[in-house]
mmCIF file of the N, C-alpha and C atoms, coordinates in Angstrom:
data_MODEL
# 
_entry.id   MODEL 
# 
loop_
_atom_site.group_PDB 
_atom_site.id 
_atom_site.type_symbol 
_atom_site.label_atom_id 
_atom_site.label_alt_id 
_atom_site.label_comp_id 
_atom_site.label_asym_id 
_atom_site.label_entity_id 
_atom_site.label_seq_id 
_atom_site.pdbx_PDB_ins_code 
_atom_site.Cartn_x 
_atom_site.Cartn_y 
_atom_site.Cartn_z 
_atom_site.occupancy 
_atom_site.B_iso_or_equiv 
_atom_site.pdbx_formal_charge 
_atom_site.auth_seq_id 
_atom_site.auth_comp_id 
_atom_site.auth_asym_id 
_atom_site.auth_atom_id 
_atom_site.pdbx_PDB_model_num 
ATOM 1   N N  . UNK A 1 1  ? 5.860   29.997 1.410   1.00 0.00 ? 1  UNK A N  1 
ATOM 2   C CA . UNK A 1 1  ? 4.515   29.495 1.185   1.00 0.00 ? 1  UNK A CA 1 
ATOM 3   C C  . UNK A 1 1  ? 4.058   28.801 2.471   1.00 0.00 ? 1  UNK A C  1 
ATOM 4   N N  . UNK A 1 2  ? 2.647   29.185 3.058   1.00 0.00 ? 2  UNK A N  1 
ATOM 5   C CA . UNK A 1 2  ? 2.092   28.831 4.378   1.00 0.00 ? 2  UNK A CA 1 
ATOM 6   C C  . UNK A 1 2  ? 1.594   27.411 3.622   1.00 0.00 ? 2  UNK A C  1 
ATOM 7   N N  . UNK A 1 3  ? 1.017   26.817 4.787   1.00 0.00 ? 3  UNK A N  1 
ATOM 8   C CA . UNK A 1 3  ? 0.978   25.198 4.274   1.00 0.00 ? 3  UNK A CA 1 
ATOM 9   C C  . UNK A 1 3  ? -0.800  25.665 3.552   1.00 0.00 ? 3  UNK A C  1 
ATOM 10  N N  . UNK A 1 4  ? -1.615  26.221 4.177   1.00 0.00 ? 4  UNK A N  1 
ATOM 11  C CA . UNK A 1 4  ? -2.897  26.646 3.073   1.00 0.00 ? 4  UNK A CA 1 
ATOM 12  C C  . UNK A 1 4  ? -2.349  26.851 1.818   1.00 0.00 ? 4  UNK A C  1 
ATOM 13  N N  . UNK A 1 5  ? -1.500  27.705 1.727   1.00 0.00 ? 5  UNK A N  1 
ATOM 14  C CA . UNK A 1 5  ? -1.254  27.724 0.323   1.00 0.00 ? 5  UNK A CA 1 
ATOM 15  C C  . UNK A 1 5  ? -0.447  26.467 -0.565  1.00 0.00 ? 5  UNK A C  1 
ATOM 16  N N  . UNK A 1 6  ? 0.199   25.637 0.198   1.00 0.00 ? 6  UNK A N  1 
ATOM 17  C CA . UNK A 1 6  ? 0.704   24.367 -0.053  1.00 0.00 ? 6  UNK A CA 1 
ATOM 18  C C  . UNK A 1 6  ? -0.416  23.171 -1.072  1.00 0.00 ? 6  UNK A C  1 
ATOM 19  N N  . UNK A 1 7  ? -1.252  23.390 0.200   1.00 0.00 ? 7  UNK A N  1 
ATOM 20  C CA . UNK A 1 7  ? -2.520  22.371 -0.001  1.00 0.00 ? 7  UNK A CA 1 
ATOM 21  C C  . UNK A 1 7  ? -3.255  23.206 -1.672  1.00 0.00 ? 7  UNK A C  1 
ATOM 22  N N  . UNK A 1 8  ? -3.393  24.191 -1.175  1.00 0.00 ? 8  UNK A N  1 
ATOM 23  C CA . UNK A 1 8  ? -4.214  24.693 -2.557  1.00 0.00 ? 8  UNK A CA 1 
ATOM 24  C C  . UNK A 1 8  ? -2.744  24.443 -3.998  1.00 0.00 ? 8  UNK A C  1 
ATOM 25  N N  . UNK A 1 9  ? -2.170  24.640 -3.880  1.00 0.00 ? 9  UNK A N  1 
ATOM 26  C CA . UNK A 1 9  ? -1.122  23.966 -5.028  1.00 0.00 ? 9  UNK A CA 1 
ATOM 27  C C  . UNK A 1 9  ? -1.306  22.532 -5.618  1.00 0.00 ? 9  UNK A C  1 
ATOM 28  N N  . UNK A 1 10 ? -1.251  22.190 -4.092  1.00 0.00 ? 10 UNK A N  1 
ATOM 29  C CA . UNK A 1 10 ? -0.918  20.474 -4.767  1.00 0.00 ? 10 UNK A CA 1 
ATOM 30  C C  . UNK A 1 10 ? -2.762  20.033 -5.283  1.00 0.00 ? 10 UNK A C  1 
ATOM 31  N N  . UNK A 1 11 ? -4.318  21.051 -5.148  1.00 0.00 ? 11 UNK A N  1 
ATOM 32  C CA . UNK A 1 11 ? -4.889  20.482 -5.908  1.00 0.00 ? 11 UNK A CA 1 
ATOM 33  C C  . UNK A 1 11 ? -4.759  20.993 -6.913  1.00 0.00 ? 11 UNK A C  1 
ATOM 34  N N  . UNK A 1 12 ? -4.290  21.881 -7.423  1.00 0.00 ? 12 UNK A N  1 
ATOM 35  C CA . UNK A 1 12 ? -3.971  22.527 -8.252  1.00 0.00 ? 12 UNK A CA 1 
ATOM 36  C C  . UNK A 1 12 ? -3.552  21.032 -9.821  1.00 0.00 ? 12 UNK A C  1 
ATOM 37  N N  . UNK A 1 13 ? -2.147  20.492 -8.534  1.00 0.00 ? 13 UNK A N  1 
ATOM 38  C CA . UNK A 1 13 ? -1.213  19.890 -9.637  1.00 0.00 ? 13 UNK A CA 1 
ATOM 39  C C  . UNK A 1 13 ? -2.036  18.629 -9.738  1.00 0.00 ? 13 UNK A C  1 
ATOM 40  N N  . UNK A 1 14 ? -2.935  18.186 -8.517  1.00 0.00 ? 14 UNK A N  1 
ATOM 41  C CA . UNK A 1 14 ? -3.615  16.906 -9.148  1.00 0.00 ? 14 UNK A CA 1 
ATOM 42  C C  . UNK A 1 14 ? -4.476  17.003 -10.295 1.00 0.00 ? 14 UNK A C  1 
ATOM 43  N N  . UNK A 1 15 ? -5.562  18.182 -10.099 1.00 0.00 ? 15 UNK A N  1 
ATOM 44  C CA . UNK A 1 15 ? -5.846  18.269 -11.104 1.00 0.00 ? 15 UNK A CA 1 
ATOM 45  C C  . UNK A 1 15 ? -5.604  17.966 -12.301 1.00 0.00 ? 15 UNK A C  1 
ATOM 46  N N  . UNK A 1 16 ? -3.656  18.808 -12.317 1.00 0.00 ? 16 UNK A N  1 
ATOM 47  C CA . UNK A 1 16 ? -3.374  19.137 -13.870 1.00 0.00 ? 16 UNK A CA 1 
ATOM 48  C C  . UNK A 1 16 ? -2.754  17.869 -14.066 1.00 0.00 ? 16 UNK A C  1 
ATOM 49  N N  . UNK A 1 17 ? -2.676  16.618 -13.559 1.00 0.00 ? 17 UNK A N  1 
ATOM 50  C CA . UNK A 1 17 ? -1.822  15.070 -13.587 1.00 0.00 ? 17 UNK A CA 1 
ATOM 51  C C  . UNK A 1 17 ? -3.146  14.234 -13.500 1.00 0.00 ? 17 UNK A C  1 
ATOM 52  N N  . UNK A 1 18 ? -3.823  14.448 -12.665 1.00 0.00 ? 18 UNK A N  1 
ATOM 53  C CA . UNK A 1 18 ? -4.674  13.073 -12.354 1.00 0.00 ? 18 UNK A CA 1 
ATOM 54  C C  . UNK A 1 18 ? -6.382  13.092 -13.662 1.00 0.00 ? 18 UNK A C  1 
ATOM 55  N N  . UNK A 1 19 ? -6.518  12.157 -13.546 1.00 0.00 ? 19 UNK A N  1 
ATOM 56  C CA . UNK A 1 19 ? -7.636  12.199 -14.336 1.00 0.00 ? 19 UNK A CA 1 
ATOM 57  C C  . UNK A 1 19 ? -9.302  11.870 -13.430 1.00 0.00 ? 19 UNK A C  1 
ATOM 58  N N  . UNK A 1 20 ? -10.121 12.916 -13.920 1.00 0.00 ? 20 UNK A N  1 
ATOM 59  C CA . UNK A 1 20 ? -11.254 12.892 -13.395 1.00 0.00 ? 20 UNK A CA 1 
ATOM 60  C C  . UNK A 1 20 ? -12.180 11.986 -13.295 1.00 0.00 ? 20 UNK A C  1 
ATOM 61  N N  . UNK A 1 21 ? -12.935 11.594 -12.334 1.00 0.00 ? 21 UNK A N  1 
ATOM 62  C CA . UNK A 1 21 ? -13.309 10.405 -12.120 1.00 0.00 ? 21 UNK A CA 1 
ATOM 63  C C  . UNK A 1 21 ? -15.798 11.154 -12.419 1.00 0.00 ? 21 UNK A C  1 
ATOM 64  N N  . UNK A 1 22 ? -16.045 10.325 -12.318 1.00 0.00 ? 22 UNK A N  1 
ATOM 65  C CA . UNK A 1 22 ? -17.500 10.770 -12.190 1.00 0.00 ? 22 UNK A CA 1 
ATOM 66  C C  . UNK A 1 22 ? -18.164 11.301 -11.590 1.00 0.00 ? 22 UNK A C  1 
ATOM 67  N N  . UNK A 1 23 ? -17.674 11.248 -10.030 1.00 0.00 ? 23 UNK A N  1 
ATOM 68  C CA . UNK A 1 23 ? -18.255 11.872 -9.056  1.00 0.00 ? 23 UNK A CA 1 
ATOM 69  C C  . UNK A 1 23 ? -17.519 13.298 -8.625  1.00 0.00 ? 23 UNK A C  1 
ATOM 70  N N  . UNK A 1 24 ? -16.571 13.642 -9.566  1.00 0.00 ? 24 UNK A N  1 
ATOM 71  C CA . UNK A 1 24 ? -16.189 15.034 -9.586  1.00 0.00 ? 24 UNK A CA 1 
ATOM 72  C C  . UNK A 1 24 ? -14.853 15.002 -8.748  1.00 0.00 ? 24 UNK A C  1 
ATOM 73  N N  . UNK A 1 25 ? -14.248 13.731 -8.226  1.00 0.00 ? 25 UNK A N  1 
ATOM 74  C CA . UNK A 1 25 ? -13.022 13.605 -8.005  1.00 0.00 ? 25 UNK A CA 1 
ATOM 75  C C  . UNK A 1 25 ? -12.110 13.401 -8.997  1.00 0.00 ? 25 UNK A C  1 
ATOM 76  N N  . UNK A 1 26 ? -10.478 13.601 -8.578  1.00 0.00 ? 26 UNK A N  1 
ATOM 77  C CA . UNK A 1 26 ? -9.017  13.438 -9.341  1.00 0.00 ? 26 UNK A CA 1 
ATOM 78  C C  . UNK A 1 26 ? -8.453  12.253 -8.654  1.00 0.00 ? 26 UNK A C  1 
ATOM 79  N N  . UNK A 1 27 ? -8.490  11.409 -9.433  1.00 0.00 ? 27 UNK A N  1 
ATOM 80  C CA . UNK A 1 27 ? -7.075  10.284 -9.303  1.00 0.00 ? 27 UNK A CA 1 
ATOM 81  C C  . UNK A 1 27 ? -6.087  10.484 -9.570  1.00 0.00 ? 27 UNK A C  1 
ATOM 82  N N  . UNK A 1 28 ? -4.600  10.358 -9.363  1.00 0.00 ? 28 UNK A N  1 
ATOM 83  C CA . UNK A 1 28 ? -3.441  10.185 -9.445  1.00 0.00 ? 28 UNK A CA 1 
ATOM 84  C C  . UNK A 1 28 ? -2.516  9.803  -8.623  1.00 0.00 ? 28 UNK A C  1 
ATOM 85  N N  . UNK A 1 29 ? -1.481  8.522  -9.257  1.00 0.00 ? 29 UNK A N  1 
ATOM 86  C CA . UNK A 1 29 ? -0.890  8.222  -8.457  1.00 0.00 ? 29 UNK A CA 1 
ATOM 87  C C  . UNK A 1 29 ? 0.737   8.629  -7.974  1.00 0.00 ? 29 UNK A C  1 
ATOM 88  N N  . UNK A 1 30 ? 0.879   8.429  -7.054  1.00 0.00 ? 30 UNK A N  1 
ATOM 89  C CA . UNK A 1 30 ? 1.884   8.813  -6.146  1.00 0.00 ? 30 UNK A CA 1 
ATOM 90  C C  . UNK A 1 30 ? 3.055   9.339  -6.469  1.00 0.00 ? 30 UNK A C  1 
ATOM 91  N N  . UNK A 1 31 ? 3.764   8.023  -7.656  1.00 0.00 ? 31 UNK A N  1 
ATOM 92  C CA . UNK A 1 31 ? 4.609   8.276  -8.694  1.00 0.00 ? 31 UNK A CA 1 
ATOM 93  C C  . UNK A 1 31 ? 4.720   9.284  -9.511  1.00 0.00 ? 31 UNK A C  1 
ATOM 94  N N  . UNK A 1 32 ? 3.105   9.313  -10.334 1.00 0.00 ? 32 UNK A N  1 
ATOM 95  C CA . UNK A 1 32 ? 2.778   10.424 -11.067 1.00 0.00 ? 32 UNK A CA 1 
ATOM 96  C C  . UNK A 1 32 ? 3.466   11.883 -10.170 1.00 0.00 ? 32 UNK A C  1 
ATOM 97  N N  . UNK A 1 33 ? 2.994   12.418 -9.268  1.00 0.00 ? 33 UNK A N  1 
ATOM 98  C CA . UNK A 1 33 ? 3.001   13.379 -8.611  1.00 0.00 ? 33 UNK A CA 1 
ATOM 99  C C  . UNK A 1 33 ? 4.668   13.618 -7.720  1.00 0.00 ? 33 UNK A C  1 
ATOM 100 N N  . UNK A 1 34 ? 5.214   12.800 -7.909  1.00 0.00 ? 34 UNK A N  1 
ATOM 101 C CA . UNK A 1 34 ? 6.592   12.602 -7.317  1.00 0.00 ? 34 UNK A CA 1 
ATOM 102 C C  . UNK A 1 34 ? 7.630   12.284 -8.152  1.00 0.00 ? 34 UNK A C  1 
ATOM 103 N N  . UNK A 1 35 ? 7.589   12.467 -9.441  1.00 0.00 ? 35 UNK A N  1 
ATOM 104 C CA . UNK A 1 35 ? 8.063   12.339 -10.780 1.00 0.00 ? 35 UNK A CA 1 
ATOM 105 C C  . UNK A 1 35 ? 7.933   13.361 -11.433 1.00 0.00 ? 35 UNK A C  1 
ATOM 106 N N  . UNK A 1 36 ? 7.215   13.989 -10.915 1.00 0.00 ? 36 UNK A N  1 
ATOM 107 C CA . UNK A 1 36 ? 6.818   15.380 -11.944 1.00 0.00 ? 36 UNK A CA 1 
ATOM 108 C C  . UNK A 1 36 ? 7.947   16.139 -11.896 1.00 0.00 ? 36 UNK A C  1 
ATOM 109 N N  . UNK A 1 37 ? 8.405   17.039 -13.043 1.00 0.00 ? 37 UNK A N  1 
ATOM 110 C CA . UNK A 1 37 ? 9.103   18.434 -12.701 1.00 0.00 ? 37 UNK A CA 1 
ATOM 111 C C  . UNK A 1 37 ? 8.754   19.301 -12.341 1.00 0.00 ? 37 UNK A C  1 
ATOM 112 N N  . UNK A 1 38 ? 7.111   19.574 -12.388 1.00 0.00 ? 38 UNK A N  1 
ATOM 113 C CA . UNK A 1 38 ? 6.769   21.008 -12.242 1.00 0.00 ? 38 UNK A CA 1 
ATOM 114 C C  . UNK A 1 38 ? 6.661   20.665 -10.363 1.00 0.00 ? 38 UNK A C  1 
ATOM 115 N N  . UNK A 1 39 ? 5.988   19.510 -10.370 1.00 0.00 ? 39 UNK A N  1 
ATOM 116 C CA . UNK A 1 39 ? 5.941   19.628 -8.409  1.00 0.00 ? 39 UNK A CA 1 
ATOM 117 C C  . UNK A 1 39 ? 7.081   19.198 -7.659  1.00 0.00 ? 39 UNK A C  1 
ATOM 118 N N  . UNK A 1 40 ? 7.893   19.166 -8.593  1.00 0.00 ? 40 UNK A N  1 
ATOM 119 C CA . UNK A 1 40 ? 9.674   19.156 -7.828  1.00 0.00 ? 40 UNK A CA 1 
ATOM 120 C C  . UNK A 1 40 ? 10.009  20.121 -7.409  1.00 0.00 ? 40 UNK A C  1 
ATOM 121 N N  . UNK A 1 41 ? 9.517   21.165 -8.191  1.00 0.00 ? 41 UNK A N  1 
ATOM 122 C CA . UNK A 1 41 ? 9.654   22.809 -7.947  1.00 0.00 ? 41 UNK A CA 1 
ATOM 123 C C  . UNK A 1 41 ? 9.133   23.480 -7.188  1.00 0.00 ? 41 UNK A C  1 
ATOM 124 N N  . UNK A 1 42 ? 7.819   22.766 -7.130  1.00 0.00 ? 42 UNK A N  1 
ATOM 125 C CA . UNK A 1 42 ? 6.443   23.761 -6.138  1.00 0.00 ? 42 UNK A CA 1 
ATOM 126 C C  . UNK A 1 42 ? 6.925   23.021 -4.626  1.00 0.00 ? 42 UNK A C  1 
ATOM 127 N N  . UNK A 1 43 ? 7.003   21.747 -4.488  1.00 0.00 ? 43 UNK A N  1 
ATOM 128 C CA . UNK A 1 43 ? 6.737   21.265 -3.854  1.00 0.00 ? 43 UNK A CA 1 
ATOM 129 C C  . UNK A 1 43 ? 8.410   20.986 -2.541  1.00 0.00 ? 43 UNK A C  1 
ATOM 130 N N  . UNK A 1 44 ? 8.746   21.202 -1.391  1.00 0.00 ? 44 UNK A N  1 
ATOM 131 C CA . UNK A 1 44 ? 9.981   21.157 -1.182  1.00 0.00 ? 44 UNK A CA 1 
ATOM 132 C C  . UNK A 1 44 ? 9.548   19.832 -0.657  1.00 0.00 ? 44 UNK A C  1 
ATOM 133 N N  . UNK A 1 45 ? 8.610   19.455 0.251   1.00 0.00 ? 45 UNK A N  1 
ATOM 134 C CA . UNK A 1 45 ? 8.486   18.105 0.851   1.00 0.00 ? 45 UNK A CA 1 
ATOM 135 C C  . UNK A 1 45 ? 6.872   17.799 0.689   1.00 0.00 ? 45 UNK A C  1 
ATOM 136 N N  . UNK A 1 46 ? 7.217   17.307 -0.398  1.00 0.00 ? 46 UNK A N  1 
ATOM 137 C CA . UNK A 1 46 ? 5.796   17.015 -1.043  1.00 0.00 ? 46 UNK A CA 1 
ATOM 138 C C  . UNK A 1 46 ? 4.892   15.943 0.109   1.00 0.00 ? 46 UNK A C  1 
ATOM 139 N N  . UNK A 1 47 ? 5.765   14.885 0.449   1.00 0.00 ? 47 UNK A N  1 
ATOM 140 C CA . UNK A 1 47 ? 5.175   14.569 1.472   1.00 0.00 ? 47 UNK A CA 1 
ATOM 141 C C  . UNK A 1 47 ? 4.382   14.794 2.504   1.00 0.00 ? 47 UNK A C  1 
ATOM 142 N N  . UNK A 1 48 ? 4.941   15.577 3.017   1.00 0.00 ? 48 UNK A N  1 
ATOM 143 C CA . UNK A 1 48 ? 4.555   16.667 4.229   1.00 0.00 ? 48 UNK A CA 1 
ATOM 144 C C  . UNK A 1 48 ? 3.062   17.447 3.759   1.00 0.00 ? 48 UNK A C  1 
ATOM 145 N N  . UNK A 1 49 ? 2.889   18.035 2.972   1.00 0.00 ? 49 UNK A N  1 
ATOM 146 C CA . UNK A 1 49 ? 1.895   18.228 1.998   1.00 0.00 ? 49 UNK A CA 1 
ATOM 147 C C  . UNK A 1 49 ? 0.692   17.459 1.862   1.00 0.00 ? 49 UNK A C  1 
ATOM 148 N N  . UNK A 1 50 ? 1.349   16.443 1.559   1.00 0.00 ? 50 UNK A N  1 
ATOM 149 C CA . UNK A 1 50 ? 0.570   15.278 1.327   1.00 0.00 ? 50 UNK A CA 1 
ATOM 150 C C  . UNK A 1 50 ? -0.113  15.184 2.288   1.00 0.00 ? 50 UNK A C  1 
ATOM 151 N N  . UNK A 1 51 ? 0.170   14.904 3.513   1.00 0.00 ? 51 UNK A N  1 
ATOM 152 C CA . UNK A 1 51 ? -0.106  14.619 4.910   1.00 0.00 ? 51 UNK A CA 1 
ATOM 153 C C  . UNK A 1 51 ? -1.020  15.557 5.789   1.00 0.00 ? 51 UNK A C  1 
ATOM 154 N N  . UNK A 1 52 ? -0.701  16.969 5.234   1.00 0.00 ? 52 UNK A N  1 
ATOM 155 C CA . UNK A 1 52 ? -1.239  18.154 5.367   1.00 0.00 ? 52 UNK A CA 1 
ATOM 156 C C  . UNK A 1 52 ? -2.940  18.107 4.852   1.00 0.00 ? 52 UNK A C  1 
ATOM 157 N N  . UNK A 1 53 ? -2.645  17.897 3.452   1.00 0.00 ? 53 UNK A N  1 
ATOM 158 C CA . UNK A 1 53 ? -4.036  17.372 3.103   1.00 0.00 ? 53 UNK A CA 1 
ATOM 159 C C  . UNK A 1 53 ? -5.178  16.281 3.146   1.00 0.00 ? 53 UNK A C  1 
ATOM 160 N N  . UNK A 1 54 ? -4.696  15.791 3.568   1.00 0.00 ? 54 UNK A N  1 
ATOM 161 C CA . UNK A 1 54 ? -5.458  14.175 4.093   1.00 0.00 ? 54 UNK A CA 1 
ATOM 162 C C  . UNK A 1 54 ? -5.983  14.813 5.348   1.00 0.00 ? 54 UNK A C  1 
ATOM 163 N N  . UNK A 1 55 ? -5.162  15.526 6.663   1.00 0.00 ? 55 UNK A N  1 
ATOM 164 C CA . UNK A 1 55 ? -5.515  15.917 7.711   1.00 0.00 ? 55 UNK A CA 1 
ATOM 165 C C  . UNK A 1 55 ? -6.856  16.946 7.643   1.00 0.00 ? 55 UNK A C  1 
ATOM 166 N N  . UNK A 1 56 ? -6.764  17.462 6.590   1.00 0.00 ? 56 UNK A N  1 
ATOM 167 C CA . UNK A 1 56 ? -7.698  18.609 6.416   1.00 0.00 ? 56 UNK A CA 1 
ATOM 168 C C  . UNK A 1 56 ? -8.724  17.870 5.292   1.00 0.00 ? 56 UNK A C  1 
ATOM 169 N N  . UNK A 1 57 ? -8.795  16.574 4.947   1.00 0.00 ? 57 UNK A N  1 
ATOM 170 C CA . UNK A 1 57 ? -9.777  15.874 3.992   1.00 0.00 ? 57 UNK A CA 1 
ATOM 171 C C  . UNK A 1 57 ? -9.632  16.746 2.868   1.00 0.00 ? 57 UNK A C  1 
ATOM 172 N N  . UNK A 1 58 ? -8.715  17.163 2.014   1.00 0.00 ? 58 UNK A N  1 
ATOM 173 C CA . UNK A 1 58 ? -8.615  17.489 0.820   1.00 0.00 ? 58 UNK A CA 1 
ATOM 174 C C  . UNK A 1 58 ? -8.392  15.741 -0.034  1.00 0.00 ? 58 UNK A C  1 
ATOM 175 N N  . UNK A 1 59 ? -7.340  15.663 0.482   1.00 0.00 ? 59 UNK A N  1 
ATOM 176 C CA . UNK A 1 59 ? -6.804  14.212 -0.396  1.00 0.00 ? 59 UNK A CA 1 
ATOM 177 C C  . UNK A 1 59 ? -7.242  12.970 0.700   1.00 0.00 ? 59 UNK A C  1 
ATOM 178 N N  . UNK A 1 60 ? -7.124  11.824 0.290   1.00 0.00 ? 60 UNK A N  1 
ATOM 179 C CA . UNK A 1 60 ? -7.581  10.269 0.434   1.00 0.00 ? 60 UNK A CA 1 
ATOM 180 C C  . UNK A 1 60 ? -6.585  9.865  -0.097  1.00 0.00 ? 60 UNK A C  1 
ATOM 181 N N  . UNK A 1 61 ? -5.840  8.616  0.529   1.00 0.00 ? 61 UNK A N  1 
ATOM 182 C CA . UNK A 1 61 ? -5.037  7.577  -0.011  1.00 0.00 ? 61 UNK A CA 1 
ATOM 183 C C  . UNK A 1 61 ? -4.963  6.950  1.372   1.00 0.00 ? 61 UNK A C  1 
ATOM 184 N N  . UNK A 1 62 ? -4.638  5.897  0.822   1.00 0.00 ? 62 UNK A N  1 
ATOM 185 C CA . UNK A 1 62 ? -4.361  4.090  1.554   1.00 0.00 ? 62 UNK A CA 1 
ATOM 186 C C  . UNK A 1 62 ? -2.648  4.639  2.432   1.00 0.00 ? 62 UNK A C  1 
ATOM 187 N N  . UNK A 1 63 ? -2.644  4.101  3.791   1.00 0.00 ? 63 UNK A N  1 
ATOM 188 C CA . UNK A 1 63 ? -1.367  4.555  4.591   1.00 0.00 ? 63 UNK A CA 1 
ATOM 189 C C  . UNK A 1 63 ? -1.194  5.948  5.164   1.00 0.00 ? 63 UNK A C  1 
ATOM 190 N N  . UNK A 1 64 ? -0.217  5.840  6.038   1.00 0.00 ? 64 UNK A N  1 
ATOM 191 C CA . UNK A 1 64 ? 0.381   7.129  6.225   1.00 0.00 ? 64 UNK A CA 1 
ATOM 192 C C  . UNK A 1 64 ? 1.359   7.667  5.831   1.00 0.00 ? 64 UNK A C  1 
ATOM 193 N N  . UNK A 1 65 ? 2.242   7.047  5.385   1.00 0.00 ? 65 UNK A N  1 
ATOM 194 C CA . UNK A 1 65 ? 3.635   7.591  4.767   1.00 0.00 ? 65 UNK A CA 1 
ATOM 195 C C  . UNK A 1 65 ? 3.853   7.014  3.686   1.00 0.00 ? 65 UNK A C  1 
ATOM 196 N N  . UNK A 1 66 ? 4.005   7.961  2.678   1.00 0.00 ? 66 UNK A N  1 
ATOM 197 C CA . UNK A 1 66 ? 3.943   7.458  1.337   1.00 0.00 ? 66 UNK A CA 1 
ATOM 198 C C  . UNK A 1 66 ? 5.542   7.566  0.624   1.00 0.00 ? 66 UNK A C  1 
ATOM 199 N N  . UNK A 1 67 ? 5.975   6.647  0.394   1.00 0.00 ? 67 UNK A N  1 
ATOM 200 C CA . UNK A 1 67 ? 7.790   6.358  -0.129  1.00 0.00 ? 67 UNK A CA 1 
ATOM 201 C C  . UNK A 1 67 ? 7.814   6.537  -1.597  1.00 0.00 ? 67 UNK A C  1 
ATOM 202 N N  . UNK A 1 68 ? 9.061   7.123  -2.108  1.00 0.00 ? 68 UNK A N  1 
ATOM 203 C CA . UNK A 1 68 ? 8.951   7.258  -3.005  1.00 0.00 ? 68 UNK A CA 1 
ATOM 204 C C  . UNK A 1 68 ? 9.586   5.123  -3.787  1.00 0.00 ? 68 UNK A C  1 
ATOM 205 N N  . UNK A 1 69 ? 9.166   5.127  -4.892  1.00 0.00 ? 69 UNK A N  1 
ATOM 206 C CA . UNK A 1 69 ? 9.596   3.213  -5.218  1.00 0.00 ? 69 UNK A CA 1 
ATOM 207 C C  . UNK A 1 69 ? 8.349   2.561  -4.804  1.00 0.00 ? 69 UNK A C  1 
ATOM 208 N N  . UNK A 1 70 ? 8.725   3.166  -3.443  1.00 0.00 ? 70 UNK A N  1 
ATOM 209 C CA . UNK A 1 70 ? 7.365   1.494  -2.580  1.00 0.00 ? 70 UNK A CA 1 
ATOM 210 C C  . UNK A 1 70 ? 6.378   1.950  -3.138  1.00 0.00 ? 70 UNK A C  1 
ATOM 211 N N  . UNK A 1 71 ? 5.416   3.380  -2.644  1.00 0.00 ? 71 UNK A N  1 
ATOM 212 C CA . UNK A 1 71 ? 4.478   3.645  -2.935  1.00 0.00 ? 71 UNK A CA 1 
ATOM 213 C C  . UNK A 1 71 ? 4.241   4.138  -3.893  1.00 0.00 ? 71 UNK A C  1 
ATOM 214 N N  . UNK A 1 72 ? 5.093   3.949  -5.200  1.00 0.00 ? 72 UNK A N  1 
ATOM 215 C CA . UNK A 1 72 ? 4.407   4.275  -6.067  1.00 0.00 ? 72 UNK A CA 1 
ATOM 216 C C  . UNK A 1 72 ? 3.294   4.770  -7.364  1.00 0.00 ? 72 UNK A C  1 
ATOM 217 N N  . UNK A 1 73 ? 2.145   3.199  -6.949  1.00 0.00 ? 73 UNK A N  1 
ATOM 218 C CA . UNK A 1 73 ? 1.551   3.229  -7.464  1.00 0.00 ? 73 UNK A CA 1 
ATOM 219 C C  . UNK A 1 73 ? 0.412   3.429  -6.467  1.00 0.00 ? 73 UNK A C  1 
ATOM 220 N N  . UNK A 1 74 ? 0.480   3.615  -5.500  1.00 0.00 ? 74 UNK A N  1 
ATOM 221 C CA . UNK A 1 74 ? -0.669  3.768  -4.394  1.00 0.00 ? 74 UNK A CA 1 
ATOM 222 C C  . UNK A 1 74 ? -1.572  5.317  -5.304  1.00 0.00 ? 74 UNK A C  1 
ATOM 223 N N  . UNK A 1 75 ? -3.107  5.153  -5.072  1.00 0.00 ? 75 UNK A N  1 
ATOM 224 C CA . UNK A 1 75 ? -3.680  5.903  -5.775  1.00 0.00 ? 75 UNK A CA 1 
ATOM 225 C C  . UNK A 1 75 ? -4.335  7.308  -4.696  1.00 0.00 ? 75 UNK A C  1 
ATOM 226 N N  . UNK A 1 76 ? -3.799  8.182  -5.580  1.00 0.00 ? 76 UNK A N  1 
ATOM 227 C CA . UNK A 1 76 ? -4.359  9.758  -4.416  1.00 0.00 ? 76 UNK A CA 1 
ATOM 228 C C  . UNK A 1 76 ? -5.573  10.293 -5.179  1.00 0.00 ? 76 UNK A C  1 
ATOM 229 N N  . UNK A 1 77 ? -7.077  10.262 -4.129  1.00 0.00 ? 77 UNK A N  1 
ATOM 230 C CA . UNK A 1 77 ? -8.089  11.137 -4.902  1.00 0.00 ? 77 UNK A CA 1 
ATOM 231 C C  . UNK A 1 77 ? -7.968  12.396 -4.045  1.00 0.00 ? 77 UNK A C  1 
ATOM 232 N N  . UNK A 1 78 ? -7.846  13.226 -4.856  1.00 0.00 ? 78 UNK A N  1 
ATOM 233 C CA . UNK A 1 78 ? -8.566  14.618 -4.451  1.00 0.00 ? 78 UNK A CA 1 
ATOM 234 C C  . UNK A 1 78 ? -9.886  15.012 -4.487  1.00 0.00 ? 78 UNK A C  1 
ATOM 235 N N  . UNK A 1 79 ? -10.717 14.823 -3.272  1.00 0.00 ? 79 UNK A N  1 
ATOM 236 C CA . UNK A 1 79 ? -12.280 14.666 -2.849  1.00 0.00 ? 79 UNK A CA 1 
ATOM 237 C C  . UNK A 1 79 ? -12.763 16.086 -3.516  1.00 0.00 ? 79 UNK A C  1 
ATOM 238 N N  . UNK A 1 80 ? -13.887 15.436 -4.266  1.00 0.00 ? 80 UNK A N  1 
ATOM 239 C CA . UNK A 1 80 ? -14.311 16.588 -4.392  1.00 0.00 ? 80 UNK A CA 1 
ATOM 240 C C  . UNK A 1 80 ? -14.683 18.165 -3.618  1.00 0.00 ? 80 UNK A C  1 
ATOM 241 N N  . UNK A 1 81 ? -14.911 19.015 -4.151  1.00 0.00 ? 81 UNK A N  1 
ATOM 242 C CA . UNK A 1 81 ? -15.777 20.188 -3.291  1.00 0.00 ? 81 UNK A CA 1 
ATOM 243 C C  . UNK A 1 81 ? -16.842 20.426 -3.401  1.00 0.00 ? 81 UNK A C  1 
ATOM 244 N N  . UNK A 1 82 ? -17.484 20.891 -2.038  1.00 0.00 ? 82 UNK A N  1 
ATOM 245 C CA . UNK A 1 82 ? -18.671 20.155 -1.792  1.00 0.00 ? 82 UNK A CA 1 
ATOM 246 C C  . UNK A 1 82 ? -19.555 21.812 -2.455  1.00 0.00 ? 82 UNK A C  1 
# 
């Protein structure tokens, strides 16, 4: 899997975890998405991913490196499409 197709997964999984907000964005947090089984599977370094998408303004969150414990509860929106 090329990292485009990475990024299109993981909105995939926010979607299917995070809950929709008003302005047509997904919240979910960190934990949520790093706890999961199904993105244990999809995902080999979810991180990396993570990072992938922020670079390309898919996702928003607070920091650059997100830990699994520490950052738990830190909150990921997936920006809407425009």
């Amino acid at each position: 899997m090329n990292v485009e197709e990475e990024v299109q997964r993981l909105r995939e999984e926010i979607k299917r975890l995070g809950q929709v907000q008003t302005d047509g964005s997904y919240k979910v947090t960190f934990g949520t998405l790093f706890n999961d089984d199904q993105c244990a599977n999809i995902f080999e370094a979810l991180v990396g991913t993570l990072r992938a998408a922020k670079k390309r303004k898919v996702v928003s969150y607070d920091g650059e490196l997100l830990l699994q414990g520490v950052h738990d509860n830190v909150e990921i929106t997936l920006n809407p499409t425009p």
